[in-house]
C-alpha positions as CSV (number, residue, x, y, z in Angstrom):
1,X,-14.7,8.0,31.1
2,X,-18.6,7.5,29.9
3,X,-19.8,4.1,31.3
4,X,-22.7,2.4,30.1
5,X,-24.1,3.1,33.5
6,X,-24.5,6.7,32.4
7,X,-25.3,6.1,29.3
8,X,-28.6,4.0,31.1
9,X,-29.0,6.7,33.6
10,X,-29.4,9.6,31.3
11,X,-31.6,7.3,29.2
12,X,-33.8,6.1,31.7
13,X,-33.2,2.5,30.9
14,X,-31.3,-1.0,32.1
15,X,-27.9,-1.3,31.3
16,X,-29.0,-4.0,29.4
17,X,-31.1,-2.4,26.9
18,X,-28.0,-0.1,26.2
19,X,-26.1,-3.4,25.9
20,X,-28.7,-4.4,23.2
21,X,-27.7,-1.5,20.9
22,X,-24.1,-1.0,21.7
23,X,-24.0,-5.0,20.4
24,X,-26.5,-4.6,17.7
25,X,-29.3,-6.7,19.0
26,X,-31.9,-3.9,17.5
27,X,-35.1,-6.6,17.5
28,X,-35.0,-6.2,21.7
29,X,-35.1,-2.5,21.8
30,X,-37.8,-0.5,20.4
31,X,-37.0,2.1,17.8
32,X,-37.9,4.6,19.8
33,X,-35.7,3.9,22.9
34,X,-32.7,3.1,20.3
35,X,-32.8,6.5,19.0
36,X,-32.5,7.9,22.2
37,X,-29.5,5.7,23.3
38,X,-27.9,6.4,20.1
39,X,-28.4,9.7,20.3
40,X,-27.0,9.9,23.5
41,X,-24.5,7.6,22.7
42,X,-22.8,9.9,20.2
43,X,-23.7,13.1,22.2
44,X,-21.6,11.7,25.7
45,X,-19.1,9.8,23.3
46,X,-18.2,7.1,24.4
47,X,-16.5,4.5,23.6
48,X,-17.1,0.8,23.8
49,X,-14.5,-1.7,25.1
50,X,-13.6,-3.7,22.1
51,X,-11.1,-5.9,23.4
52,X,-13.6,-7.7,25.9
53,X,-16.3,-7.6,23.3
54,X,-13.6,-9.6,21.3
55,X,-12.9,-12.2,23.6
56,X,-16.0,-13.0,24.2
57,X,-17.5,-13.0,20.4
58,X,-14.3,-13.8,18.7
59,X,-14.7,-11.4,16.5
60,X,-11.4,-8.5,15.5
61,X,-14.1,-5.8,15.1
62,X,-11.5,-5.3,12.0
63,X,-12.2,-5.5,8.5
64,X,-9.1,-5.4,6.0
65,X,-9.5,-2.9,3.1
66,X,-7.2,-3.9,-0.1
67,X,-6.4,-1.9,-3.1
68,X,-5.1,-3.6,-6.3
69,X,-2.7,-0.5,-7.8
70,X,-1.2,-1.1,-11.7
71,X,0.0,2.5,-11.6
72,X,3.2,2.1,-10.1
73,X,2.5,5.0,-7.4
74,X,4.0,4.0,-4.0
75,X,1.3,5.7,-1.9
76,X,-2.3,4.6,-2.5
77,X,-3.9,7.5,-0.4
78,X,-2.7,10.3,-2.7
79,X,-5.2,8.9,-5.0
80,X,-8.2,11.2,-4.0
81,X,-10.9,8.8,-5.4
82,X,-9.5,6.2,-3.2
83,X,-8.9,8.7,0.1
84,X,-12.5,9.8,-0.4
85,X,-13.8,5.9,-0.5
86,X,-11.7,4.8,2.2
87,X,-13.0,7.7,4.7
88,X,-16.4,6.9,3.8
89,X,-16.0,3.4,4.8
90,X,-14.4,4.2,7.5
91,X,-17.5,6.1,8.8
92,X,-19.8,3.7,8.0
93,X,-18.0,0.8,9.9
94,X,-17.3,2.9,12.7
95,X,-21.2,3.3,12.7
96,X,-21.3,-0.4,13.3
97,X,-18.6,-1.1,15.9
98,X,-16.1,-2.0,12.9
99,X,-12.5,-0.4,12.0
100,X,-11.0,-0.9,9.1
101,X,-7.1,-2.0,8.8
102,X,-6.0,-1.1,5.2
103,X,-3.5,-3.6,3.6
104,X,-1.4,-1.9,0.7
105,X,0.4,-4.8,-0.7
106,X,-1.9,-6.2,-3.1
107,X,-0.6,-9.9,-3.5
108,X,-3.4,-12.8,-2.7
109,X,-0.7,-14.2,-0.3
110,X,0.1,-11.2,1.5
111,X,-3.2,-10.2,1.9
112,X,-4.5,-13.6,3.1
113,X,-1.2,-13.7,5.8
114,X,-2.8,-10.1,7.4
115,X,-6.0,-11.0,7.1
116,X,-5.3,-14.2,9.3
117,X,-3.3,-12.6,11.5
118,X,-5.3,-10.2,12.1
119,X,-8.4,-12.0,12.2
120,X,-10.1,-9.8,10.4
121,X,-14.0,-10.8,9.8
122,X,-14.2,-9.5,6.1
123,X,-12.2,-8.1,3.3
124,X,-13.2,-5.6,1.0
125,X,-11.2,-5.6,-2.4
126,X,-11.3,-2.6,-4.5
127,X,-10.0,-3.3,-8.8
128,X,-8.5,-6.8,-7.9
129,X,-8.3,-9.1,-11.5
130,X,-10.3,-12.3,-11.4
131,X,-7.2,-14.1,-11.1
132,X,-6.2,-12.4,-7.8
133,X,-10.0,-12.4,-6.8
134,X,-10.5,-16.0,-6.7
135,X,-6.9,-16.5,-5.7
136,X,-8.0,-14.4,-2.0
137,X,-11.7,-16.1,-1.7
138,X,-10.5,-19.6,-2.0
139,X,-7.9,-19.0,1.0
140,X,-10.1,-16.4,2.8
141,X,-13.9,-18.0,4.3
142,X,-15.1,-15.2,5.8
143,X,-17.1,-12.3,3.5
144,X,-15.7,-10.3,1.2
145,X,-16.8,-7.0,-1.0
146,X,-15.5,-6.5,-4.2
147,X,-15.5,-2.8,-5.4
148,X,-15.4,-1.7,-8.9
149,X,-14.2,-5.7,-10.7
150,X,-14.7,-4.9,-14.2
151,X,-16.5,-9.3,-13.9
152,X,-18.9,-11.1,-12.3
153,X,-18.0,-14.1,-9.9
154,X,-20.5,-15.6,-8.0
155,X,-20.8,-17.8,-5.0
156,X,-22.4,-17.0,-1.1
157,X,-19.6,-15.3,0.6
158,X,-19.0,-12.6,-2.1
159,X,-21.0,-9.4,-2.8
160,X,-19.9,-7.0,-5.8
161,X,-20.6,-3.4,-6.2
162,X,-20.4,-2.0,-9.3
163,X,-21.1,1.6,-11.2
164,X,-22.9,1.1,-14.7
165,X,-19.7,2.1,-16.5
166,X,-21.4,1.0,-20.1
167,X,-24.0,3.5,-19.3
168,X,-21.5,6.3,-18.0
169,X,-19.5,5.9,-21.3
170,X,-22.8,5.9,-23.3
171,X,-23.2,9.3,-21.6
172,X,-20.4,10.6,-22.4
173,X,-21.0,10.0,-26.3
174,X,-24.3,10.4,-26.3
175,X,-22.9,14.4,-24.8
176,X,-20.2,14.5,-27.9
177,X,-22.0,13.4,-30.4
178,X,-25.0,16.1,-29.7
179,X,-22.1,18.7,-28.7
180,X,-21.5,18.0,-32.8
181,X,-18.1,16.3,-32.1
182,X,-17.8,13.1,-34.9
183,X,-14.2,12.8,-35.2
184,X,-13.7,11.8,-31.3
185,X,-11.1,9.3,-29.3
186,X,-11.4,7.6,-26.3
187,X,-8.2,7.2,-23.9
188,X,-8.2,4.2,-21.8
189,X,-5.8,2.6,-19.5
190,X,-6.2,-1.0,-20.0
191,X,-7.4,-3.1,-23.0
192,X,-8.2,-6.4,-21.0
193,X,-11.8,-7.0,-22.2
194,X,-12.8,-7.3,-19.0
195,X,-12.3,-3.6,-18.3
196,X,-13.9,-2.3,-21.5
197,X,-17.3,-1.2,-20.5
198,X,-17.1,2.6,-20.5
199,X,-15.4,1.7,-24.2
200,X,-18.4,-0.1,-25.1
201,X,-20.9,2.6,-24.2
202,X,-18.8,5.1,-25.9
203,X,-19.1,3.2,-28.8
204,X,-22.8,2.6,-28.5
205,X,-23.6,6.3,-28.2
206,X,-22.2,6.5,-32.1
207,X,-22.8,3.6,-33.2
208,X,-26.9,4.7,-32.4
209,X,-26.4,7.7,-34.3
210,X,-24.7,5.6,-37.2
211,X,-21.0,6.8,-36.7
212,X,-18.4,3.6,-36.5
213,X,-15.9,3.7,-33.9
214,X,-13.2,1.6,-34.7
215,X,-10.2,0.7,-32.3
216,X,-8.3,3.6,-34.3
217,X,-10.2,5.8,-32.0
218,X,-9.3,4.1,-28.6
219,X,-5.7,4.7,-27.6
220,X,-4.1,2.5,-24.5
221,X,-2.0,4.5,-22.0
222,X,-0.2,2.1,-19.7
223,X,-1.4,2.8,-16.2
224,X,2.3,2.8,-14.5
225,X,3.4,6.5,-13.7
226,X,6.7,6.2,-15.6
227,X,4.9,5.7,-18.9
228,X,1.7,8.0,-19.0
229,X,3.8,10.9,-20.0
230,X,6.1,9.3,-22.6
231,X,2.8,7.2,-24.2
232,X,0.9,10.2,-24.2
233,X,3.4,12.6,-26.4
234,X,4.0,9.3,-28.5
235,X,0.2,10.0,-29.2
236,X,0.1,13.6,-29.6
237,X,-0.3,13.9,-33.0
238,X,-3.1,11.6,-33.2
239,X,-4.9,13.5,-30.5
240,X,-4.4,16.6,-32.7
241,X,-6.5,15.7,-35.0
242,X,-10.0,15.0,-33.3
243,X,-12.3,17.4,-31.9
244,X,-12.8,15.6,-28.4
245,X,-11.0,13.4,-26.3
246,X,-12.9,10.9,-23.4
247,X,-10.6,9.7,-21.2
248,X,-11.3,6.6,-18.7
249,X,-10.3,8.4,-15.6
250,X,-10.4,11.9,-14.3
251,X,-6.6,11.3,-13.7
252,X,-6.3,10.6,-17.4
253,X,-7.9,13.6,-18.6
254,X,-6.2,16.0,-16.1
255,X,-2.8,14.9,-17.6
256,X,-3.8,15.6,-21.1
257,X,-5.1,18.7,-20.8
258,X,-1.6,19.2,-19.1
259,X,0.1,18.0,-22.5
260,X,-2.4,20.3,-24.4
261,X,-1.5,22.8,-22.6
262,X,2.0,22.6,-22.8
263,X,1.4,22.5,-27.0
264,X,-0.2,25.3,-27.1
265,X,-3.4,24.2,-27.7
266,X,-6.5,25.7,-26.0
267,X,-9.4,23.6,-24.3
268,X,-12.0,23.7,-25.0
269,X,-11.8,25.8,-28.1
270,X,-9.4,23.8,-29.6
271,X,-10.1,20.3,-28.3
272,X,-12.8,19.2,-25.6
273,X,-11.4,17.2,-23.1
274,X,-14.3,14.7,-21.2
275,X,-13.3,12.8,-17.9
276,X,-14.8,10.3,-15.5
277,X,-14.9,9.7,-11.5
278,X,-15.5,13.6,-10.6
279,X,-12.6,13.5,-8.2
280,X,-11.9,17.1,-6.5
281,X,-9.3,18.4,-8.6
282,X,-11.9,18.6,-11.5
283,X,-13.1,21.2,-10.4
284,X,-9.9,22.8,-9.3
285,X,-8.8,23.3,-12.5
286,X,-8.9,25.7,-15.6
287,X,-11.3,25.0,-17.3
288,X,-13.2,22.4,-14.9
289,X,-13.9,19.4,-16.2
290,X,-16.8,17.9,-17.8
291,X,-16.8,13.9,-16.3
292,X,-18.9,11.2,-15.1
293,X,-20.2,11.4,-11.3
294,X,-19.9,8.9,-9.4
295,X,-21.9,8.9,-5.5
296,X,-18.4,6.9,-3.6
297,X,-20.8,8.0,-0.3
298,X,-23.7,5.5,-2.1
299,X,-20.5,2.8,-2.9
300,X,-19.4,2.9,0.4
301,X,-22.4,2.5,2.3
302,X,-23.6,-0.6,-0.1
303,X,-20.5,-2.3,0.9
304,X,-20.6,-1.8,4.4
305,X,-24.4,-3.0,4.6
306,X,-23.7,-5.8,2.1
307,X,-20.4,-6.8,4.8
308,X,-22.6,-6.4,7.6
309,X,-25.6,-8.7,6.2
310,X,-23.0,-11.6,5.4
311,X,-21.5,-11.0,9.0
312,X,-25.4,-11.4,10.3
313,X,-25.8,-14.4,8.0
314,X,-28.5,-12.4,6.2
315,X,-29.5,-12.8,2.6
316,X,-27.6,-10.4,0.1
317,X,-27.7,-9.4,-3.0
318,X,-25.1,-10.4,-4.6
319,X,-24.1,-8.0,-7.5
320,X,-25.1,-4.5,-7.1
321,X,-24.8,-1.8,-10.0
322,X,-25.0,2.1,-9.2
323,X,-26.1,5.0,-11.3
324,X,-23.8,7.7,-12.8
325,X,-24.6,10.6,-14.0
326,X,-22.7,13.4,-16.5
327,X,-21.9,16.5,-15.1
328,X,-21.0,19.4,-17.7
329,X,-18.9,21.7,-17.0
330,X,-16.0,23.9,-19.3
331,X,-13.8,21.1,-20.7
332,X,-16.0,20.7,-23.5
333,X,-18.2,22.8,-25.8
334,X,-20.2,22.7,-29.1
335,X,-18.0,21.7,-32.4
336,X,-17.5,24.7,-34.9
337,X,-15.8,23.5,-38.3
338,X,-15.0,27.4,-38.7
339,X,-13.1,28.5,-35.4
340,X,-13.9,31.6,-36.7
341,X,-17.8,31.6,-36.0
């Protein structure tokens, strides 16, 4: 087993200057002598003892992840936007001395139960509601991280990372609308006003171009697994009749073109089909789909620094909003009135 001995030995240095950066203490070790130790820290790899650095700063090392699920799906990981999210945190903490403990029942009361028995030093909360939000923060006093809340709350302890969905949804119309696609829907999976932003944009893209998109256009899918399919053939017809089709989700769009499929109608020459998230499967599919891209390596590591400032008693920011960006890809293609052209 690797020592910090011979992690000082191969370095050159005190055991106490490895010490410094196993612990974090980066302002006692010069940045050149840290990127050795880390470098040799990862190359011998060893492992600290977190139990005695527990006892001694009271600290778990453990921060809880929690995932607030509507869908009605039992297992959480099988969601690849959240498996890819979750890994990435999971590298960054582990960067820092810091493992993550994931807590899959989403109720305030169960998650503040784990969280004190566990001690963990910080939560990070991925889709919770306001409600269940606030219900967690006024129980829990340690930091949290909310990921992807369709609101702002603000007070000291709590940092929020968002993705400029008003701006992704604007994209995606903007796209249509030049594609030559006027007669277009948006599916969505919630209509809590809250959650409307990629809905908004999507509206603002035609409404610029002086097209009116009226709620007649945006059709709510429950997000519970036992209804998507049986909403979405109650809707059919209505889809039939548009050129394109944005859904809210990746997941959304991948189960209508599905449907489409299964109709006998042909995307894109029939219908383009636009997603959002840029999970894997999109481009596992035929045709690949055109969505919104969304860097969950970028969302990650802004939570993780934001967790680890609050943990430092640094000065955060306390809302943070990422980019997207539209990626193009088969699902869609330039409207022709004659599909004879």
């Amino acid at each position: 087993m690797v020592r910090i001995k011979d992690i000082a030995d191969a370095c050159g240095v005190s055991t106490a200057t490895v010490s410094y950066v196993i612990h974090g203490k980066k302002e006692k070790v010069s940045e050149k002598v840290r990127k050795r130790i880390e470098k040799e820290i990862e190359k011998s790899g060893y492992v600290t003892n977190q139990s005695a650095i527990n006892l001694v700063s009271r600290s778990s090392g453990l921060i809880g992840v929690a995932v607030m699920d509507e869908s009605g799906r039992k297992e959480i990981m099988e969601d690849p936007y959240f498996s890819v999210l979750f890994s990435n945190l999971e590298r960054e903490f582990k960067k820092r001395d810091k493992y993550i403990l994931i807590i899959l029942d989403q109720s305030p009361e169960v998650i503040i139960r784990d969280a004190r028995r566990w001690n963990l030093d910080g939560l990070v909360m991925c889709n919770f509601s306001k409600e269940k939000m606030t219900a967690v923060s006024q129980e829990f006093m340690k930091p949290i991280v909310m990921i992807d809340a369709g609101f702002v709350y603000e007070y000291d302890g709590l940092v929020q990372i968002f993705i400029d969905d008003f701006d992704g949804g604007y994209q995606v119309g903007k796209y249509l609308y030049n594609m030559g696609h006027r007669d277009v829907a948006m599916l969505d999976n919630s209509d809590e006003e809250e959650t409307r932003h990629r809905w908004r944009g999507f509206q603002k893209a035609y409404s610029d171009n002086g097209i009116k998109l009226d709620e007649d256009s945006h059709f709510i899918v429950p997000m519970k697994e036992s209804m998507i399919e049986e909403a979405l053939k109650k809707l059919y017809s209505r889809f039939a009749g548009k050129s394109a089709v944005f859904c809210v989700s990746d997941f959304y769009a991948l189960r209508l073109i599905k449907l489409f499929n299964e109709k006998g109608i042909r995307v894109p020459d029939d219908i383009s089909v636009a997603g959002y998230d840029d999970i894997i499967y999109s481009k596992l599919i035929t045709p690949e789909l055109t969505t919104v891209h969304q860097d969950l390596e970028q969302k990650a590591y802004e939570a993780v620094k934001s967790m680890m400032a609050m943990l430092n008693k640094k000065t955060v920011k306390h809302c943070i909003k990422l980019p997207v960006k539209l990626v193009e890809r088969e699902s869609t293609q330039l409207f022709k009135i004659n599909k004879n052209e």
